[in-house]
Biopython code that builds the backbone (N, CA, C, O; Angstrom):
import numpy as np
from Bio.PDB.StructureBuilder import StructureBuilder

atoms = [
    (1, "UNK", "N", (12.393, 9.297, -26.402)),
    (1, "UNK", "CA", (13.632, 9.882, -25.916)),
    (1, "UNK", "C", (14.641, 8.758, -25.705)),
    (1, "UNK", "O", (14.246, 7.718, -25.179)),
    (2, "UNK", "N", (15.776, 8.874, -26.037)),
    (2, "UNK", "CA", (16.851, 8.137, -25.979)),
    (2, "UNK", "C", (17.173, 8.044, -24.225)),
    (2, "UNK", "O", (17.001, 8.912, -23.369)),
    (3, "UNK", "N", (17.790, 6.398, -24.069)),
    (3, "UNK", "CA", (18.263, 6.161, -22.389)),
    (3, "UNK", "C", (19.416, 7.836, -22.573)),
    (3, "UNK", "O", (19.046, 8.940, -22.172)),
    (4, "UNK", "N", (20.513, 7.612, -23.126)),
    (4, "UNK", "CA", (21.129, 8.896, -23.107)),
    (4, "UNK", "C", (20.918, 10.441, -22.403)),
    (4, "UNK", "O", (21.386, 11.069, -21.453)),
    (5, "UNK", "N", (19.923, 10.643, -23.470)),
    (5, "UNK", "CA", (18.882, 12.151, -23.015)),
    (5, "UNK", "C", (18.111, 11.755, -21.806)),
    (5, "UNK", "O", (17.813, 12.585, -20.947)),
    (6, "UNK", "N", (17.867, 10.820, -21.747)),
    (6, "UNK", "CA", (17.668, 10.696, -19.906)),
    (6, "UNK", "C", (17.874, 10.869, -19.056)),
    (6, "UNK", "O", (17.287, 11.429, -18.130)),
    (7, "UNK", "N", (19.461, 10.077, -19.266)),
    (7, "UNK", "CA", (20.059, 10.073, -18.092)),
    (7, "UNK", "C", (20.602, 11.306, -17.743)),
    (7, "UNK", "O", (21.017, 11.489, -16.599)),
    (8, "UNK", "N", (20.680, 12.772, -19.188)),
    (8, "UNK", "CA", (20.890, 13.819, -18.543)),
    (8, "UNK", "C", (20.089, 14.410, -18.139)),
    (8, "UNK", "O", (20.294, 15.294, -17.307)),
    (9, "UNK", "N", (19.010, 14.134, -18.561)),
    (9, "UNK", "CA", (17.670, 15.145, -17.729)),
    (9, "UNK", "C", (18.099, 14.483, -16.617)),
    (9, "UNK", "O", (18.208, 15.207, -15.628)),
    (10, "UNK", "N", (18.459, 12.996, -16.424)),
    (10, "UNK", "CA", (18.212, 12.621, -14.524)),
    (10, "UNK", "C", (19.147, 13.275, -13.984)),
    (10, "UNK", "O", (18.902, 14.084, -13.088)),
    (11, "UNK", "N", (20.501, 13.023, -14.472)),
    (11, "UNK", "CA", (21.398, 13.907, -13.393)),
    (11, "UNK", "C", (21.035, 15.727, -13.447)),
    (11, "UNK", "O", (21.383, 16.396, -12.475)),
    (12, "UNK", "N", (20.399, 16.346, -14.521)),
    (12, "UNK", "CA", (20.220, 17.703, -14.288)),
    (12, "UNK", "C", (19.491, 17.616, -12.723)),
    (12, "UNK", "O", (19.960, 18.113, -11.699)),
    (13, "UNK", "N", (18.536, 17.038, -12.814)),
    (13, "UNK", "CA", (17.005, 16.379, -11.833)),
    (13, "UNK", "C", (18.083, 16.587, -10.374)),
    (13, "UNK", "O", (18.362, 17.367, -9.464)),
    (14, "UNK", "N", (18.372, 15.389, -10.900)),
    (14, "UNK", "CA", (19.620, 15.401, -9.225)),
    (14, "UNK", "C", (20.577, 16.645, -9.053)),
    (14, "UNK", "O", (21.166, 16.978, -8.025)),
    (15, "UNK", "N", (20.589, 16.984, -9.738)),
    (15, "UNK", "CA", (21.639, 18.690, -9.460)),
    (15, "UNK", "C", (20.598, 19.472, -8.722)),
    (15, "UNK", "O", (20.976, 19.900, -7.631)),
    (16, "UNK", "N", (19.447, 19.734, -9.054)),
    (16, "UNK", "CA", (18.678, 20.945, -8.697)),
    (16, "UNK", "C", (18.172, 20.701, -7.740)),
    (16, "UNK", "O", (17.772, 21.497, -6.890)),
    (17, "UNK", "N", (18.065, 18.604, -7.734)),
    (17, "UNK", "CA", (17.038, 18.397, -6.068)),
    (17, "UNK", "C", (18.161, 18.938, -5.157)),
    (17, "UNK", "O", (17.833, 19.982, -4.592)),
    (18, "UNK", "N", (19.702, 18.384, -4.801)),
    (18, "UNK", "CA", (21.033, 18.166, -4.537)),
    (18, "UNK", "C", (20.424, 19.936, -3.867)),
    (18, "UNK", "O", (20.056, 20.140, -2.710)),
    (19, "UNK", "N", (20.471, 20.791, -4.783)),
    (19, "UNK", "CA", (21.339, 22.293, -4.773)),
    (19, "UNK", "C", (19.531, 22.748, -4.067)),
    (19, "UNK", "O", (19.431, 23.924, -3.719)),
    (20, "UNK", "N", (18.490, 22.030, -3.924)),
    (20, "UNK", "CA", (17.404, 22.443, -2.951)),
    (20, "UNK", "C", (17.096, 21.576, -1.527)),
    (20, "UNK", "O", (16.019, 21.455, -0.942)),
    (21, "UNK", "N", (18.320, 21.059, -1.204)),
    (21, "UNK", "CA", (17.724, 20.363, 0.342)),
    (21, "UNK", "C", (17.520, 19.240, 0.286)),
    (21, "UNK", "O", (17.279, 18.744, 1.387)),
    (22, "UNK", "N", (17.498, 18.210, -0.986)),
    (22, "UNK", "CA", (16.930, 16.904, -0.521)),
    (22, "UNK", "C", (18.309, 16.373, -0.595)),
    (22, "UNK", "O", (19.380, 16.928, -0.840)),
    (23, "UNK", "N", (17.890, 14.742, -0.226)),
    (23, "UNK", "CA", (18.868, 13.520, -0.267)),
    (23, "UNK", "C", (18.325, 12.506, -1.081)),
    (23, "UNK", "O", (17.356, 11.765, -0.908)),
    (24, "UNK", "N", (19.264, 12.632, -2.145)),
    (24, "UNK", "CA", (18.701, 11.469, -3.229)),
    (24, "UNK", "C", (19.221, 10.073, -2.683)),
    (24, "UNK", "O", (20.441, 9.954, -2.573)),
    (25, "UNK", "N", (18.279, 8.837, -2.276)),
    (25, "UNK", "CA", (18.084, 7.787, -1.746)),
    (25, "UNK", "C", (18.311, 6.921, -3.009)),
    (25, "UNK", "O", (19.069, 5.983, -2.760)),
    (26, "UNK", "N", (17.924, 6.955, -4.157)),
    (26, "UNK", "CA", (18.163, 6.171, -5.268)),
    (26, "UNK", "C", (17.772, 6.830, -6.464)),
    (26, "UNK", "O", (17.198, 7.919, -6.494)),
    (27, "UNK", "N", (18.132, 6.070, -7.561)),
    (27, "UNK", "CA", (17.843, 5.713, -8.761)),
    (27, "UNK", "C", (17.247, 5.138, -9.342)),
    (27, "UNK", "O", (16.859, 4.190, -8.659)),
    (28, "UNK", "N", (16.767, 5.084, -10.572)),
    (28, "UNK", "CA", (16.220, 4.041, -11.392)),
    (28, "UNK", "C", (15.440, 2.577, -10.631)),
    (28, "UNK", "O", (15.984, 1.482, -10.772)),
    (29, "UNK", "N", (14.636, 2.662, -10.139)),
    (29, "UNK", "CA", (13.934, 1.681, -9.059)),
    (29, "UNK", "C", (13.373, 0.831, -9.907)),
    (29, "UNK", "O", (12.329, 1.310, -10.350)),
    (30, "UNK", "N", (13.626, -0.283, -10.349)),
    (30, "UNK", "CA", (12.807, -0.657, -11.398)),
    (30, "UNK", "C", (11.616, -2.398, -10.819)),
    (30, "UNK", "O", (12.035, -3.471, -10.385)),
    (31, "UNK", "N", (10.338, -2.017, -11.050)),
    (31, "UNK", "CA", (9.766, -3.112, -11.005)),
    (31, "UNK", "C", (9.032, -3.688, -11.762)),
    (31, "UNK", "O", (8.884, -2.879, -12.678)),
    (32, "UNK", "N", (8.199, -4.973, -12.099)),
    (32, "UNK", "CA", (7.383, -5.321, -13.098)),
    (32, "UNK", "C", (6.092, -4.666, -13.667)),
    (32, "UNK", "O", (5.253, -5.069, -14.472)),
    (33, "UNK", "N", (6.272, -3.189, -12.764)),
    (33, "UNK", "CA", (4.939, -2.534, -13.321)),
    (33, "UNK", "C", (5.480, -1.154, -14.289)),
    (33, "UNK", "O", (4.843, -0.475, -15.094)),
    (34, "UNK", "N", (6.996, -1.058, -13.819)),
    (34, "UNK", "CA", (7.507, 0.299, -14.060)),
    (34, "UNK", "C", (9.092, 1.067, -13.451)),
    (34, "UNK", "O", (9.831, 0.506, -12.641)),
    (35, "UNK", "N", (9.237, 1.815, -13.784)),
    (35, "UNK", "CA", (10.625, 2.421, -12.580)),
    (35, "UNK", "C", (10.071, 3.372, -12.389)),
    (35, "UNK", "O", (9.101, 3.806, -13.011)),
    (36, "UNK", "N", (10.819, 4.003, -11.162)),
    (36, "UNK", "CA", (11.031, 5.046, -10.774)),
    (36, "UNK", "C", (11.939, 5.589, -10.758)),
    (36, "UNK", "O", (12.913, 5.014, -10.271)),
    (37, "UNK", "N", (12.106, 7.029, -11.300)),
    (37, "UNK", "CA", (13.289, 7.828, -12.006)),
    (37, "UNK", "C", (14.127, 8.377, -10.591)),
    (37, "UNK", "O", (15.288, 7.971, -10.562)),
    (38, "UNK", "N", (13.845, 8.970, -9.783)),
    (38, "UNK", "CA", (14.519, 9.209, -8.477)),
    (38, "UNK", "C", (13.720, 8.969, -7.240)),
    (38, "UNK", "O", (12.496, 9.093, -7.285)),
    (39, "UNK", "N", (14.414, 8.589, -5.990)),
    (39, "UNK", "CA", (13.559, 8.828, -5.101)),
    (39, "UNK", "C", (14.392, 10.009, -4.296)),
    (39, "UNK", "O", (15.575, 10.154, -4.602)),
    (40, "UNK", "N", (14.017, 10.561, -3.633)),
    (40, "UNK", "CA", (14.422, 11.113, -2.511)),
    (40, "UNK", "C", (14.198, 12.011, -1.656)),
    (40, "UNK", "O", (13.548, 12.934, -2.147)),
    (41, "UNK", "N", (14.455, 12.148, -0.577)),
    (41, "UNK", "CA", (13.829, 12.854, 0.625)),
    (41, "UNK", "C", (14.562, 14.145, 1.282)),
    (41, "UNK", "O", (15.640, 14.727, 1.156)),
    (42, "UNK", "N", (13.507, 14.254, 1.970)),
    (42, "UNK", "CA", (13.537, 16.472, 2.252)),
    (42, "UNK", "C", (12.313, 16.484, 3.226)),
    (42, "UNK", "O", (11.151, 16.297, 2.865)),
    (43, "UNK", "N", (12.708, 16.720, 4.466)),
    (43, "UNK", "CA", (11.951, 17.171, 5.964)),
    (43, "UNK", "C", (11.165, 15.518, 5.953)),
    (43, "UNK", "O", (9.937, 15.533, 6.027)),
    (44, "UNK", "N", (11.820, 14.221, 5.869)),
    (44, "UNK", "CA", (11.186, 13.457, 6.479)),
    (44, "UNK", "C", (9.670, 12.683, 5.354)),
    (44, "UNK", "O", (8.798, 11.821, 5.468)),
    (45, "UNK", "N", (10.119, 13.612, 4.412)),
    (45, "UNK", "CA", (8.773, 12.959, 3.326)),
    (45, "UNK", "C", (9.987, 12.130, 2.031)),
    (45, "UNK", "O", (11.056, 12.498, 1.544)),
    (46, "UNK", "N", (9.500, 11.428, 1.937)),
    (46, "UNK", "CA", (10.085, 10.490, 0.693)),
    (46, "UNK", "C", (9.070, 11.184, -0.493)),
    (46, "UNK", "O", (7.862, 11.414, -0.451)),
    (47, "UNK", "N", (10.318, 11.474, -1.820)),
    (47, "UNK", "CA", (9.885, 11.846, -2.772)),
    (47, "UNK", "C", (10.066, 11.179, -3.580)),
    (47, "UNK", "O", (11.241, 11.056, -3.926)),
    (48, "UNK", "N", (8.773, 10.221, -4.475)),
    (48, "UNK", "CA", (8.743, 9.916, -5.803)),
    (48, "UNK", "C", (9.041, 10.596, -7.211)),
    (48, "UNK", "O", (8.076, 11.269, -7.576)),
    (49, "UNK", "N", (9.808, 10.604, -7.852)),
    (49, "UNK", "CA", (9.929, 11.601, -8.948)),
    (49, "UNK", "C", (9.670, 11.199, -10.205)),
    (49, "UNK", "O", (9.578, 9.971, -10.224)),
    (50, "UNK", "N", (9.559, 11.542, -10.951)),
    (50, "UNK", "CA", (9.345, 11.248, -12.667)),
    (50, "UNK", "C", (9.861, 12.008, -13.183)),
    (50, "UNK", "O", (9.067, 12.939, -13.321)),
    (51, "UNK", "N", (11.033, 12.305, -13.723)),
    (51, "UNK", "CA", (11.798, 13.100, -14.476)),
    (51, "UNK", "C", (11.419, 13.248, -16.026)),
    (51, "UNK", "O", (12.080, 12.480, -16.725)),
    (52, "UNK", "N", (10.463, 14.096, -16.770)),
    (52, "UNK", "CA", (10.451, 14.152, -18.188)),
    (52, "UNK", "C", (11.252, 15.424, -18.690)),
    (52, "UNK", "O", (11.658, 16.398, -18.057)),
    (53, "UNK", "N", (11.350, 15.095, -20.050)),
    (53, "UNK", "CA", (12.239, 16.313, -20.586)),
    (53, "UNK", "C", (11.540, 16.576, -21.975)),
    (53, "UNK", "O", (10.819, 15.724, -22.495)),
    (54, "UNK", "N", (11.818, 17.912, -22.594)),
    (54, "UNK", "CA", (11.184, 18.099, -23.950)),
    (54, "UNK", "C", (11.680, 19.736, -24.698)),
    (54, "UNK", "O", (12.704, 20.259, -24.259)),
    (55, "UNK", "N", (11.252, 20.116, -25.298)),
    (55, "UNK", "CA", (11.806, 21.351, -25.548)),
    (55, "UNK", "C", (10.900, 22.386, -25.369)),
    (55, "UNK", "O", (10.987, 23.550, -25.759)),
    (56, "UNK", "N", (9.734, 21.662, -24.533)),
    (56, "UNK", "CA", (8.918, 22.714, -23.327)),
    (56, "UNK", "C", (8.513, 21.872, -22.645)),
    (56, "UNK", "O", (8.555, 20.646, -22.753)),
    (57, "UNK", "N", (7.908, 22.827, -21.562)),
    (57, "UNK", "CA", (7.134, 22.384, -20.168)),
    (57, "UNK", "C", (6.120, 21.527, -20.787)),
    (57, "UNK", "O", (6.147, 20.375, -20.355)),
    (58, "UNK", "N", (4.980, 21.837, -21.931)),
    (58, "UNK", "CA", (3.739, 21.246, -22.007)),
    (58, "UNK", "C", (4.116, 19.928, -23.020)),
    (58, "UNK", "O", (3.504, 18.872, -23.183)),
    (59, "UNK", "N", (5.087, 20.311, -23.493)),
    (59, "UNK", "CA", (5.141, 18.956, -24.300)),
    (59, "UNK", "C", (5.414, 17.532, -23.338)),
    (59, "UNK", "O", (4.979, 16.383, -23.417)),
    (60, "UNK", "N", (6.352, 18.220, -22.403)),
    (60, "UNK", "CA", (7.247, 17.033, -21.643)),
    (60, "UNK", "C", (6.225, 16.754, -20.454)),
    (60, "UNK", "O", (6.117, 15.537, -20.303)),
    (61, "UNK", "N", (5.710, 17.228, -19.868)),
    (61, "UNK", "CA", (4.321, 17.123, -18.534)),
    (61, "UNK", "C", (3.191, 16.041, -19.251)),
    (61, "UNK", "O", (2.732, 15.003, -18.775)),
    (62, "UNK", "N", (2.918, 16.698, -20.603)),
    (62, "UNK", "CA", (2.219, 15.529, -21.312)),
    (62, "UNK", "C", (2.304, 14.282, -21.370)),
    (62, "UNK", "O", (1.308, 13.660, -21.740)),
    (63, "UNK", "N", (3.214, 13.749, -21.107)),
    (63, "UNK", "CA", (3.890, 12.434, -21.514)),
    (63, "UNK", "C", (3.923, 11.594, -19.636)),
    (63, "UNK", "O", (4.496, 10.528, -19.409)),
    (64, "UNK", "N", (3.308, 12.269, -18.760)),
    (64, "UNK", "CA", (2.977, 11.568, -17.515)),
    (64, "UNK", "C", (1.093, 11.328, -17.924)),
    (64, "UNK", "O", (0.316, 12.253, -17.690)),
    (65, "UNK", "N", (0.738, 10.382, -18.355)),
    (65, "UNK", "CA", (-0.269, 9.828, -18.810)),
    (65, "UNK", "C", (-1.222, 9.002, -17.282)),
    (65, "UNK", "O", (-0.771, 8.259, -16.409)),
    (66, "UNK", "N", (-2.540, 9.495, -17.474)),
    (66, "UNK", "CA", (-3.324, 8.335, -16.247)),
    (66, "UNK", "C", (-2.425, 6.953, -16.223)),
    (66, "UNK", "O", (-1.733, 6.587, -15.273)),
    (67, "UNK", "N", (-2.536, 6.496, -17.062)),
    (67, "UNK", "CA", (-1.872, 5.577, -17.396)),
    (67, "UNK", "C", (-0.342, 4.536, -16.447)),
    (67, "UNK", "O", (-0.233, 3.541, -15.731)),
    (68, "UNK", "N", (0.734, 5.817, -17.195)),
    (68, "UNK", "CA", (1.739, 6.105, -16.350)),
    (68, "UNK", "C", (2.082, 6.043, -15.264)),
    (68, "UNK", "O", (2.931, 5.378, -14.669)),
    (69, "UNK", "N", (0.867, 7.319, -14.798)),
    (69, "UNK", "CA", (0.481, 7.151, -13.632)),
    (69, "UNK", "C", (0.403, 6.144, -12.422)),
    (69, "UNK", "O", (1.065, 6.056, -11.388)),
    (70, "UNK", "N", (-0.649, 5.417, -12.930)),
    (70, "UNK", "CA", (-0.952, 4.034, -12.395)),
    (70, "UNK", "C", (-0.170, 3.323, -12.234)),
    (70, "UNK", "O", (-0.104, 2.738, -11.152)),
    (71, "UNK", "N", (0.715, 3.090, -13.213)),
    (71, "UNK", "CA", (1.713, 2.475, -13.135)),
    (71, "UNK", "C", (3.170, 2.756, -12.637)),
    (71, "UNK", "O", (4.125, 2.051, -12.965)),
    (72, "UNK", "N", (3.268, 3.977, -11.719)),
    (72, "UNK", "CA", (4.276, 4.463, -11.255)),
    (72, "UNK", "C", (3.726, 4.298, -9.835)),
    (72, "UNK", "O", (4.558, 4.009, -8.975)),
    (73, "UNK", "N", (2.651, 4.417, -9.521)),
    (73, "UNK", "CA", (2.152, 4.068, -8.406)),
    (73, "UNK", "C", (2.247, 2.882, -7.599)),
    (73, "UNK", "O", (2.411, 2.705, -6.392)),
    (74, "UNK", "N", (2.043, 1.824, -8.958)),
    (74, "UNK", "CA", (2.338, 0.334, -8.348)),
    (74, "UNK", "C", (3.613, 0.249, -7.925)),
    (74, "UNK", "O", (3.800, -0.323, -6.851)),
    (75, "UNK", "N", (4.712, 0.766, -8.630)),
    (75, "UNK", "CA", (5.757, 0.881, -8.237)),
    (75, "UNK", "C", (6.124, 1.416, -6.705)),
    (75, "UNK", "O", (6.557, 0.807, -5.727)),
    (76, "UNK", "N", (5.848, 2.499, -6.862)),
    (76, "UNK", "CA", (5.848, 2.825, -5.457)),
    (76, "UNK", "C", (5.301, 2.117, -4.557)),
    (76, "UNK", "O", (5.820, 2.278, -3.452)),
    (77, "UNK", "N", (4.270, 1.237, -4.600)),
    (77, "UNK", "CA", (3.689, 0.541, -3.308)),
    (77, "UNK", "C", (4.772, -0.743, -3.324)),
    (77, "UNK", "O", (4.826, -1.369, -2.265)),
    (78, "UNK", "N", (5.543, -1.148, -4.295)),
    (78, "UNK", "CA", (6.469, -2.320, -4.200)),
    (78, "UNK", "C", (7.659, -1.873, -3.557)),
    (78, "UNK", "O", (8.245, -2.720, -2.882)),
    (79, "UNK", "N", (8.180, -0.642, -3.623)),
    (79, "UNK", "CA", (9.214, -0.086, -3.323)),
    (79, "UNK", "C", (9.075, -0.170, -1.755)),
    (79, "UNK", "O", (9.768, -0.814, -0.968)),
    (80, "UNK", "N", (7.890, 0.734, -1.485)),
    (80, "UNK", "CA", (7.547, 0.526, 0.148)),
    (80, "UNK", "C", (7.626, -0.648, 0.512)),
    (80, "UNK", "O", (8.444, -0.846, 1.411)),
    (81, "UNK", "N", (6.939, -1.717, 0.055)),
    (81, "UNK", "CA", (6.837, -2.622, 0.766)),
    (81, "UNK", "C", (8.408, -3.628, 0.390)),
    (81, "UNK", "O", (8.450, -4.543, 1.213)),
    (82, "UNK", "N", (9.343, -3.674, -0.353)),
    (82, "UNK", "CA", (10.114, -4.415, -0.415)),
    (82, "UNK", "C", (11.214, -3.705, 0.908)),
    (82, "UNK", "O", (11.996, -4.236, 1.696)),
    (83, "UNK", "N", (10.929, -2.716, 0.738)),
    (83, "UNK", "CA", (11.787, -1.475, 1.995)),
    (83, "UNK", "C", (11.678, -1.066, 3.369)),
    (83, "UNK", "O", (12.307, -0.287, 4.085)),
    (84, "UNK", "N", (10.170, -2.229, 3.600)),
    (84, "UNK", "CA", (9.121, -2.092, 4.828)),
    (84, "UNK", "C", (9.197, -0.760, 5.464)),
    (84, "UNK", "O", (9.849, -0.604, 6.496)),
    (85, "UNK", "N", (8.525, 0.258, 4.861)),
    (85, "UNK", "CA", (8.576, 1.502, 4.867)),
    (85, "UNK", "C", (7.085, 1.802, 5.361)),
    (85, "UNK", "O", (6.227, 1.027, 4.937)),
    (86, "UNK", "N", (6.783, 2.566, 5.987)),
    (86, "UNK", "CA", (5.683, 3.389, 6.546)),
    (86, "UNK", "C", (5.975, 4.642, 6.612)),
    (86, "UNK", "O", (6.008, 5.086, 7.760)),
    (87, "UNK", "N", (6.243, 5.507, 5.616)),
    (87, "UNK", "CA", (6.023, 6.912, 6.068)),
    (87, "UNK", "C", (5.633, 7.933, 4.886)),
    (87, "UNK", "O", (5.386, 7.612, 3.723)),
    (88, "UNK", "N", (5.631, 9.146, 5.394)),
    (88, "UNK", "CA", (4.916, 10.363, 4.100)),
    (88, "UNK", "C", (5.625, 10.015, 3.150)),
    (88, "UNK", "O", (6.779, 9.598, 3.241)),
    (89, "UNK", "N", (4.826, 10.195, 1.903)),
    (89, "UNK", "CA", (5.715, 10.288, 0.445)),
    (89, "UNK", "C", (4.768, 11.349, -0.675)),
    (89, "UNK", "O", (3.580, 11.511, -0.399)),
    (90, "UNK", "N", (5.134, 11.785, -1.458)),
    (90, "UNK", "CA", (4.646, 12.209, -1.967)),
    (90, "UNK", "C", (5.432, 12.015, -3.749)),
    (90, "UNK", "O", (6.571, 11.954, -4.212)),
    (91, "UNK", "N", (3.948, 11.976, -4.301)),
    (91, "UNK", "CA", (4.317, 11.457, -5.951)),
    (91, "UNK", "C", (4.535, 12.882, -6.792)),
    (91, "UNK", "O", (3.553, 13.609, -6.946)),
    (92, "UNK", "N", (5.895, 13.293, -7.360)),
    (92, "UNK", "CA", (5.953, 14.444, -8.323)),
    (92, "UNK", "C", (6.819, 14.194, -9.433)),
    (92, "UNK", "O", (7.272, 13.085, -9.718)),
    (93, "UNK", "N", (7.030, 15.240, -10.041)),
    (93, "UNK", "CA", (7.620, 15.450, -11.495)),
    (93, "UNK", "C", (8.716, 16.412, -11.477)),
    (93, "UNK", "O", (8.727, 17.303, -10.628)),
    (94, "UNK", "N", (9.608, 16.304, -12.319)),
    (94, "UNK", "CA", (10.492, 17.457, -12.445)),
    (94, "UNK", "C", (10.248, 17.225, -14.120)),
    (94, "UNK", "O", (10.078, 16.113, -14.620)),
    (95, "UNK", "N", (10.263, 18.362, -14.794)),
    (95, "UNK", "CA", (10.141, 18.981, -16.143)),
    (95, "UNK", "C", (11.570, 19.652, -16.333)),
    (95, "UNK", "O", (11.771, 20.740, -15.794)),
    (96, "UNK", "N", (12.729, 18.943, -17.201)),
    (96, "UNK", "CA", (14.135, 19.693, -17.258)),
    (96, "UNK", "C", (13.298, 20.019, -18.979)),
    (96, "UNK", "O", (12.690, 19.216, -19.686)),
    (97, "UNK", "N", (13.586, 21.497, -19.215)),
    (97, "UNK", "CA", (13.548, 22.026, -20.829)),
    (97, "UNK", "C", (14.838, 22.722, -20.793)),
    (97, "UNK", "O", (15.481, 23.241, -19.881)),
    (98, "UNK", "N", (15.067, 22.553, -22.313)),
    (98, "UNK", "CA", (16.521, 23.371, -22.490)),
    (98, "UNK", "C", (16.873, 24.945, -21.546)),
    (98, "UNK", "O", (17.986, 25.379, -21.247)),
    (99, "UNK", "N", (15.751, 25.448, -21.290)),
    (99, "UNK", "CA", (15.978, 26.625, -20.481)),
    (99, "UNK", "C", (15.245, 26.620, -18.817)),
    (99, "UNK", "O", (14.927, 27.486, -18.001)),
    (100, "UNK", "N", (15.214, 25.446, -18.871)),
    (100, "UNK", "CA", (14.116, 25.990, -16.755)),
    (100, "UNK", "C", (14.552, 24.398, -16.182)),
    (100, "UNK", "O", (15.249, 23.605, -16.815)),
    (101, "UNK", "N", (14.095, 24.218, -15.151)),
    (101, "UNK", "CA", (13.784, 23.164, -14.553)),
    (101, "UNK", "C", (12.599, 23.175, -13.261)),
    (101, "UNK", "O", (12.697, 23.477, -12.071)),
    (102, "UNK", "N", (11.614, 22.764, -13.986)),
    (102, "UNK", "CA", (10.260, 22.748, -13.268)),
    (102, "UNK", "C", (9.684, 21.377, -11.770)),
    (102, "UNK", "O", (9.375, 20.272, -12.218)),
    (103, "UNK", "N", (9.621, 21.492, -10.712)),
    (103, "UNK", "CA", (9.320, 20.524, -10.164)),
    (103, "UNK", "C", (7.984, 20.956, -9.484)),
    (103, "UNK", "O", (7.788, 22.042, -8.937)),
    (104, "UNK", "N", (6.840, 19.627, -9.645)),
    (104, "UNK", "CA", (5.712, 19.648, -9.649)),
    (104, "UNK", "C", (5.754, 18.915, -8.796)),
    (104, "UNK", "O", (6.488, 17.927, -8.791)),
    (105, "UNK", "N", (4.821, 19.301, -7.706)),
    (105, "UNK", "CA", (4.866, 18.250, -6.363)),
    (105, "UNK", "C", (3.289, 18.027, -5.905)),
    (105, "UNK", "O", (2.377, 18.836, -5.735)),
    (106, "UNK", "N", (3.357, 16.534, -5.773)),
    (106, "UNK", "CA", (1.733, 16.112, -5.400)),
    (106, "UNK", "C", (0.955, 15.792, -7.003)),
    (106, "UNK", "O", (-0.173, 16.248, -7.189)),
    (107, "UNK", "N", (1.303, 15.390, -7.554)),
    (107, "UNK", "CA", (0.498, 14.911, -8.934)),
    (107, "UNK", "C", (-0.388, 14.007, -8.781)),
    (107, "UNK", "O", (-0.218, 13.011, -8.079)),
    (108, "UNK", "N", (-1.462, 14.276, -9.448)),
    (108, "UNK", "CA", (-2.773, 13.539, -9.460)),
    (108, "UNK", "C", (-3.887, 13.395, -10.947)),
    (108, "UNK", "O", (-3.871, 14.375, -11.692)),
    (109, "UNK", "N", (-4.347, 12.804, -11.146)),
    (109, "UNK", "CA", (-5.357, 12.783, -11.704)),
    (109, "UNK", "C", (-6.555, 12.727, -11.454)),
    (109, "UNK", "O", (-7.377, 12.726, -12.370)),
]
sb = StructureBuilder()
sb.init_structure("model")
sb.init_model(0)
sb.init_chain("A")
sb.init_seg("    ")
for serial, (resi, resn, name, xyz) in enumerate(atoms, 1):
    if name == "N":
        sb.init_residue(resn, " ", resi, " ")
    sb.init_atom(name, np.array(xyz, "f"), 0.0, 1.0, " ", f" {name:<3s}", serial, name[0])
structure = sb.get_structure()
């Protein structure tokens, strides 16, 4: 996927978190393991996000890999700690397809 088509899935991402209650805290977090596509928070929990896009749900969900994973994770523990942060967070996804916008909360492998 092109930075371009990204960056509109990200701002779709941020419209729908925006228009459900949260406060987007940042952007593009980037560290030597990975970025993070949004962060932001809603009742006191910090939300990790991963924004994929595709021309469905299963194609674009696919593409968050163990892998990925892992490596979005490290991120997040750098983020905390460069931010000296202690509190709830939770790791999810938003899925923008030409017709829905899906957010998956608590992802795991």
């Amino acid at each position: 996927m092109s930075r371009a088509k990204g960056n509109i899935a990200e701002d779709k991402a941020c419209k729908f978190l925006d228009e459900n209650g949260f406060m987007i805290v940042e952007r593009n977090f980037y560290s030597r393991f990975g970025e993070i596509d949004i962060i932001a928070s809603k009742d006191e929990v910090l939300h990790f996000i991963e924004v994929k896009s595709g021309l469905d749900y299963e194609s674009a969900i696919q593409n968050i890999t163990p892998s990925k994973l892992r490596k979005f994770i490290k991120t997040i523990h750098v983020y905390m700690k460069k931010n000296t942060l202690d509190v709830d967070f939770s790791v999810d996804a938003i899925v923008v397809t030409p017709n829905d916008i899906e957010f998956v909360q608590n992802i795991t492998f």
